[in-house]
C-alpha positions in Angstrom: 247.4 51.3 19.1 245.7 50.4 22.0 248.5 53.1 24.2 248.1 55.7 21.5 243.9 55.5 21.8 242.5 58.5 20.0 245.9 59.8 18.9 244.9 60.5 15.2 247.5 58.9 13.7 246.4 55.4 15.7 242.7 56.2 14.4 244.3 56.3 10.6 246.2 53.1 11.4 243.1 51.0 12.6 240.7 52.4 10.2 243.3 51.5 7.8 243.8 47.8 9.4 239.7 47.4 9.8 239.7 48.5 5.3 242.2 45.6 5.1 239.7 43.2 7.2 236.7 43.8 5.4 235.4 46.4 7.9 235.2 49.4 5.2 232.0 50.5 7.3 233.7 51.0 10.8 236.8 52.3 9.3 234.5 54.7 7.6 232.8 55.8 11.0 235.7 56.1 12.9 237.4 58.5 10.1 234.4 60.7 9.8 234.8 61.1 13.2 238.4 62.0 13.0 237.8 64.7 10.2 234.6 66.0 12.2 237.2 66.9 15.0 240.1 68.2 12.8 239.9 71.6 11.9 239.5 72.2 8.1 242.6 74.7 7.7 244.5 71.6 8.9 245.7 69.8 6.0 248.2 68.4 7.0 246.0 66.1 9.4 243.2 66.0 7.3 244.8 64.6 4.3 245.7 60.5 5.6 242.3 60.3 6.5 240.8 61.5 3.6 242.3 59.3 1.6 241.5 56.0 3.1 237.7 57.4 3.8 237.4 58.3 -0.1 238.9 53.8 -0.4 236.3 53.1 2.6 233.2 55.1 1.4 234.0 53.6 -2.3 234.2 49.8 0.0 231.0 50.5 1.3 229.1 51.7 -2.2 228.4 55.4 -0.8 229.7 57.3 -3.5 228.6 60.1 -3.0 230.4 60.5 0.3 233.5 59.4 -1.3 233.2 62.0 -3.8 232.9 64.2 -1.1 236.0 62.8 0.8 237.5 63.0 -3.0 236.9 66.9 -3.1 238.0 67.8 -0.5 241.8 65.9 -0.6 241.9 67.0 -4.4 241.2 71.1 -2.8 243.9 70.1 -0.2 245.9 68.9 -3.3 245.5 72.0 -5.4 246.5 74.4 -2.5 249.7 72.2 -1.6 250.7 71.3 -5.0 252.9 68.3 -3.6 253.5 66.0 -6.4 252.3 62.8 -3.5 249.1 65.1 -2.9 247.8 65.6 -6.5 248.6 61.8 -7.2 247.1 60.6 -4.0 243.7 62.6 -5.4 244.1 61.2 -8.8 244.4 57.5 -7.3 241.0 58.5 -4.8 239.6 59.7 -8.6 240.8 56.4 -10.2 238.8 54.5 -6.9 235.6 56.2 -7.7 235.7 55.4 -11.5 236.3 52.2 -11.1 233.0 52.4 -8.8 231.2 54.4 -11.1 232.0 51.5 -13.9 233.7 54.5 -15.7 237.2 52.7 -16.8 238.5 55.0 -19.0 238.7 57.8 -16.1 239.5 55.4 -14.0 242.8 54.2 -16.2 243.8 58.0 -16.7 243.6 58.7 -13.0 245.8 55.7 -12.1 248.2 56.6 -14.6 248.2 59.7 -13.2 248.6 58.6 -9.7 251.4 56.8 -10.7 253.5 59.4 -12.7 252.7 61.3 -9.4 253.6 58.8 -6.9 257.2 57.6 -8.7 257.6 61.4 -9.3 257.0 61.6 -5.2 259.4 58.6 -4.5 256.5 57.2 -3.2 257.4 53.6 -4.1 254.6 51.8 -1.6 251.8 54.0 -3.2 253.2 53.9 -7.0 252.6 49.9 -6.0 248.9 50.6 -5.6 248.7 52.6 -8.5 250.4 50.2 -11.0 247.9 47.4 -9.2 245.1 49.3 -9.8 245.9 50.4 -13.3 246.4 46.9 -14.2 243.3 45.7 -13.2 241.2 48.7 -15.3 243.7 47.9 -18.3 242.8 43.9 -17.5 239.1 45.0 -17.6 239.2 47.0 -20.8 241.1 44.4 -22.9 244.6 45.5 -23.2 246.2 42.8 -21.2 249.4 42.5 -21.8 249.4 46.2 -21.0 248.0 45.1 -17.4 250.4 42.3 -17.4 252.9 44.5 -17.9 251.9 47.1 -14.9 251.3 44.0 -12.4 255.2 43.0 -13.3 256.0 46.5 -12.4 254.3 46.7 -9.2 255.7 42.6 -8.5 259.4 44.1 -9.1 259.1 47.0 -7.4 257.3 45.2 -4.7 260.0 42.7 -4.2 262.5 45.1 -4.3 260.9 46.8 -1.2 260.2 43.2 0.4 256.4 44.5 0.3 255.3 41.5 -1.8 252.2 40.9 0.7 250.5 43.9 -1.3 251.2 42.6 -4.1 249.8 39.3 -3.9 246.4 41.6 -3.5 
């Protein structure tokens, strides 16, 4: 990263590496920072970093900005109608829910994301989506129905050799 400094891509790939350390707050700042520069008709750049700032924003208990975050992917989503888009939105919806203590949303969204994602072929994200589902199903009782979600993402995780993210 350190050759590619201020390349946006590199900013995404350390604000997503400082989410994955605990630093939800500096990945936060250095993303807003990103989007402040990136012109808003761009959505093809502005997507990535929306969607980890909705995850950081939701790390750092400022909902409101991750609803923000959330609007403005799910517009980018509903203009580009990409199958990955609209299920990356509805996984960022599922985040907030879960946030918001509101796990019935948060379930649909993540079953959502998923149809979306393995509609995508977007194997490493359908992996966060089946994760997440099964924790909301774990939390609203229906555990083997969770179970049954984690062995998904495990399999499909192995499959990929990705197993680190499961282990999450």
């Amino acid at each position: 990263f350190a050759e590619a400094e201020g390349h946006p891509q590199a900013v995404v790939g350390e604000a997503a590496i400082g989410l994955a350390a605990g630093d939800a707050a500096g990945a936060a700042d250095s993303l807003t920072v990103l989007l402040r520069q990136t012109p808003a008709e761009n959505c093809t750049a502005r997507t990535a970093p929306l969607e980890l700032l909705v995850e950081a924003r939701v790390a750092t208990g400022e909902l409101a900005s991750a609803r923000e975050a959330h609007a403005q992917l799910a517009a980018i989503a509903a203009r580009c109608r990409t199958p990955h888009l609209r299920a990356s939105a509805r996984f960022a919806a599922g985040l907030i829910a879960v946030a918001e203590d509101d796990l019935t949303e948060a379930r649909i969204a993540f079953e959502d994301a998923v149809g979306g994602f393995r509609r995508a072929r977007s194997p490493f994200e359908c992996i966060r989506a089946r994760l997440a589902l099964a924790g909301v199903l774990h939390e609203l009782g229906r555990v083997e129905a969770g179970r049954r979600s984690a062995d998904m993402a495990r399999d499909e995780a192995e499959r990929l050799g990705a197993t680190a993210e499961h282990s999450r």
